[in-house]
C-alpha positions as CSV (number, residue, x, y, z in Angstrom):
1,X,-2.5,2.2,90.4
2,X,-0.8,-0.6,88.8
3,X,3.1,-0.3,89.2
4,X,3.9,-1.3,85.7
5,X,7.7,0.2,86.6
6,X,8.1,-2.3,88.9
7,X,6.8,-5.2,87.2
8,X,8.3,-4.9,84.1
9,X,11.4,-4.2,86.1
10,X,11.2,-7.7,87.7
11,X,11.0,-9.3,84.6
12,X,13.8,-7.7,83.0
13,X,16.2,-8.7,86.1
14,X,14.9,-11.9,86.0
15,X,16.1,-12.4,82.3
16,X,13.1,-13.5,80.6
17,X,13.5,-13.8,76.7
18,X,10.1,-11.4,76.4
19,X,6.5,-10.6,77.9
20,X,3.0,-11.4,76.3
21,X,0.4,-8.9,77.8
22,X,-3.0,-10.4,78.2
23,X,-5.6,-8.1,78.9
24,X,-9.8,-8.0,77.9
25,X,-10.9,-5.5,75.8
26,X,-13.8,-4.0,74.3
27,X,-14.6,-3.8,71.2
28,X,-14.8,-0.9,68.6
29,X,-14.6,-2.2,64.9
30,X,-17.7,-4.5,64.1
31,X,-16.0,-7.3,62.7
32,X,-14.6,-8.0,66.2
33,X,-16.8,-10.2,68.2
34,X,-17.3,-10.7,72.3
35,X,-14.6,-14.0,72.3
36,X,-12.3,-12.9,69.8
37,X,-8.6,-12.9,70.2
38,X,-7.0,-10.1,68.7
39,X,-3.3,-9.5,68.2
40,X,-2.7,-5.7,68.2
41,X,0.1,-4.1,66.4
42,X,0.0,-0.7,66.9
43,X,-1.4,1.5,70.3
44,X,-2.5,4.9,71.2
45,X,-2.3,6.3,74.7
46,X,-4.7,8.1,76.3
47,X,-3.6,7.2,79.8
48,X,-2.6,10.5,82.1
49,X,-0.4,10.5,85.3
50,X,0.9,7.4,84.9
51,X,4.5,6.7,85.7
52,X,5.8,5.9,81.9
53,X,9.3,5.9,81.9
54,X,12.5,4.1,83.6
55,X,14.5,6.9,82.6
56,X,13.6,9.8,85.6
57,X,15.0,11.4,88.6
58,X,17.2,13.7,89.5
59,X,20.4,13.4,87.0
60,X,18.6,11.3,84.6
61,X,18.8,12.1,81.3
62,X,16.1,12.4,79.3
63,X,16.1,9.3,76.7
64,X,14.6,9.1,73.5
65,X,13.2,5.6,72.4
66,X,11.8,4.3,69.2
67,X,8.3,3.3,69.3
68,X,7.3,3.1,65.9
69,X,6.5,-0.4,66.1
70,X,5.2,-1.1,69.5
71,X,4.8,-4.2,69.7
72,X,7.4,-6.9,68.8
73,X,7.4,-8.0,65.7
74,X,8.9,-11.6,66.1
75,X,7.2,-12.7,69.1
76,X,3.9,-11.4,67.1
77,X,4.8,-14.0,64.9
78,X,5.5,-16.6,66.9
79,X,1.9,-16.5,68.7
80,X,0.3,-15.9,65.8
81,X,2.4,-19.8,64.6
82,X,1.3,-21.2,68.0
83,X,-2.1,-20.7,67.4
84,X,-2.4,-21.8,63.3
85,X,-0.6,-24.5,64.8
86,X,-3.6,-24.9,67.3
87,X,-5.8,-24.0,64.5
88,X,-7.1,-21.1,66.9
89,X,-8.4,-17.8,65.1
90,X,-6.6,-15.0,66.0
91,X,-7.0,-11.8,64.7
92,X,-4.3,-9.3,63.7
93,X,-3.5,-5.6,63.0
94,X,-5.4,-4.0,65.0
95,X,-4.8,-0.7,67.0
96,X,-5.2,-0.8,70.9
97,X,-6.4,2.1,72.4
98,X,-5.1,3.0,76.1
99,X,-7.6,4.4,78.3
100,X,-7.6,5.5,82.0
101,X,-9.8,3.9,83.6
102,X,-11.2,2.5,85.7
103,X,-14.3,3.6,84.7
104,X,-15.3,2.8,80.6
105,X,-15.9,5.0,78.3
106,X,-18.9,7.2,76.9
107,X,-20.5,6.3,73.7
108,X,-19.1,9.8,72.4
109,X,-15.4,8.8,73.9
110,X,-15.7,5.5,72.0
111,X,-16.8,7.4,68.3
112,X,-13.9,9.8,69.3
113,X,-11.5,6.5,69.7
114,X,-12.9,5.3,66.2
115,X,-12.0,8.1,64.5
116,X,-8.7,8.2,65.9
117,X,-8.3,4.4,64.3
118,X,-8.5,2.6,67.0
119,X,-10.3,-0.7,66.7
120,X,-9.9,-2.0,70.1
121,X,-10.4,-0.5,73.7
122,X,-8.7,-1.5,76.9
123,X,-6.7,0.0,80.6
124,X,-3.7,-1.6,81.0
125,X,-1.7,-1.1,77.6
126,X,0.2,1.5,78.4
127,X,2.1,2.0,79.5
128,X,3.8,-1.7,79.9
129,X,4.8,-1.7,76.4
130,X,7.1,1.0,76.6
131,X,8.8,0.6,80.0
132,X,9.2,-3.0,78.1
133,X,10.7,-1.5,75.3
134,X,13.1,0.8,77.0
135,X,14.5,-2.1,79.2
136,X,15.3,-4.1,75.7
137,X,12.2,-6.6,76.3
138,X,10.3,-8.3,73.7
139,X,6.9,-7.4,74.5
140,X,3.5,-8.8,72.9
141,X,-0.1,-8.0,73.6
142,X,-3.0,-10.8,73.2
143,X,-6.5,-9.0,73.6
144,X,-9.5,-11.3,74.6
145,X,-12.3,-9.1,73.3
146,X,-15.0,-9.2,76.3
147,X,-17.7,-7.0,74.9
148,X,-18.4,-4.4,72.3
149,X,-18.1,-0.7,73.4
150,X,-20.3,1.4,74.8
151,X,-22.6,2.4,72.3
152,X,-22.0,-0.6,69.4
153,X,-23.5,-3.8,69.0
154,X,-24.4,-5.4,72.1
155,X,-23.7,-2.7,74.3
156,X,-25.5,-0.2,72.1
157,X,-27.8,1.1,75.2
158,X,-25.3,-0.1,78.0
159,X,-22.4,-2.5,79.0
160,X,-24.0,-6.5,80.2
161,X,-21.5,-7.2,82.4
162,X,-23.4,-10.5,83.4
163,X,-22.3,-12.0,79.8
164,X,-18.6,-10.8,80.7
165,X,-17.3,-13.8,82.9
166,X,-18.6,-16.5,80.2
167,X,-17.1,-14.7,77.0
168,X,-13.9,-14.3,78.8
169,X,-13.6,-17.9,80.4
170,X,-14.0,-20.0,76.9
171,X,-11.5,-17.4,75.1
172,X,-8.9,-17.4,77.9
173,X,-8.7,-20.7,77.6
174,X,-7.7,-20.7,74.1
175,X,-5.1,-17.8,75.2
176,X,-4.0,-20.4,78.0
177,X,-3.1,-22.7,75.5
178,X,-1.1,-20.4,72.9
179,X,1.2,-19.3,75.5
180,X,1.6,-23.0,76.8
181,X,2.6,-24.3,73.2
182,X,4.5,-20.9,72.8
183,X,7.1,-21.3,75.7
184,X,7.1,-24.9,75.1
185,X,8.2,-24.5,71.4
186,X,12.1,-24.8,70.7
187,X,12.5,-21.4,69.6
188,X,11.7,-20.4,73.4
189,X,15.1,-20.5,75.9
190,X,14.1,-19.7,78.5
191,X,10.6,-19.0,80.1
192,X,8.2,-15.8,79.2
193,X,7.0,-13.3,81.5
194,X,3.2,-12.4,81.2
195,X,1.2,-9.9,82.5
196,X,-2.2,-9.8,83.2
């Protein structure tokens, strides 16, 4: 139900330079851990009924965009400088997979998701990054993993979400502070949107 049309919109008329994404995530490839941060750079969509482009309505043409690389590649780079700079692990290439929601997935949904490639699980990807792309925005995601998925390592039998709100409050905080050194750095203009 989120209007991603309208946010990314906002942004756009308000000129920000780009948009880092920061969303929780669940995890699907082992060697990411409940508190990792993980810098995605590729997605698949598996969203339905969501509104995904600016380019609709009557007389509209139908526009084609490039979204080979969906994430951009530059402002990857410069989070990933803010936090070596911070000396904060962050983790890269990894492919974000866009589900529904807002209920998670079944054990069977997540081996499905593995087998697609995805390493990472999470609602609100998608689709942001394209409307972003289609308005010309340079658009980044930073993925706090929160928990594994259903059915691996910790949430083999079930998702805790008791353990949720302490994995998610030390990590976020480390997020907090690669976005603060980011916008303050001298490569950054003007100020960034980000949506959470």
């Amino acid at each position: 139900m989120v209007n991603y049309r309208a946010n990314m919109w906002a942004l756009h008329h308000h000129k920000v330079t780009g948009v880092i994404s920061v969303a929780s995530v669940g995890s699907i490839r082992p060697d990411l851990q409940p508190g990792d941060i993980v810098l995605p750079d590729q997605i698949i969509d598996y969203t339905w009924g969501r509104k995904s482009t600016m380019f609709d309505g009557n007389g509209t043409p139908v526009t084609h965009v490039d979204f080979t690389e969906p994430y951009d590649p530059e402002l990857r780079r410069r989070i990933l400088a803010a936090g070596q700079q911070l000396s904060i692990d962050i983790k890269v290439d990894a492919v974000y997979a866009a589900t529904q929601g807002p209920r998670l997935e079944t054990a069977a949904e997540i081996n499905r998701l593995e087998r697609d490639g995805a390493d990472v699980v999470g609602m609100t990807g998608m689709p942001e990054a394209i409307l972003a792309r289609e308005l010309g925005l340079p658009y980044a995601a930073i993925n706090v993993v929160a928990n594994h998925a259903a059915g691996r390592g910790s949430s083999l039998n079930g998702i805790h979400f008791e353990s949720l709100e302490h994995v998610l409050h030390g990590a976020m905080g480390q997020v907090k502070s690669v976005i603060e050194k980011l916008v303050g750095s001298p490569d950054s203009c003007q100020p960034m949107g980000m949506s959470v």
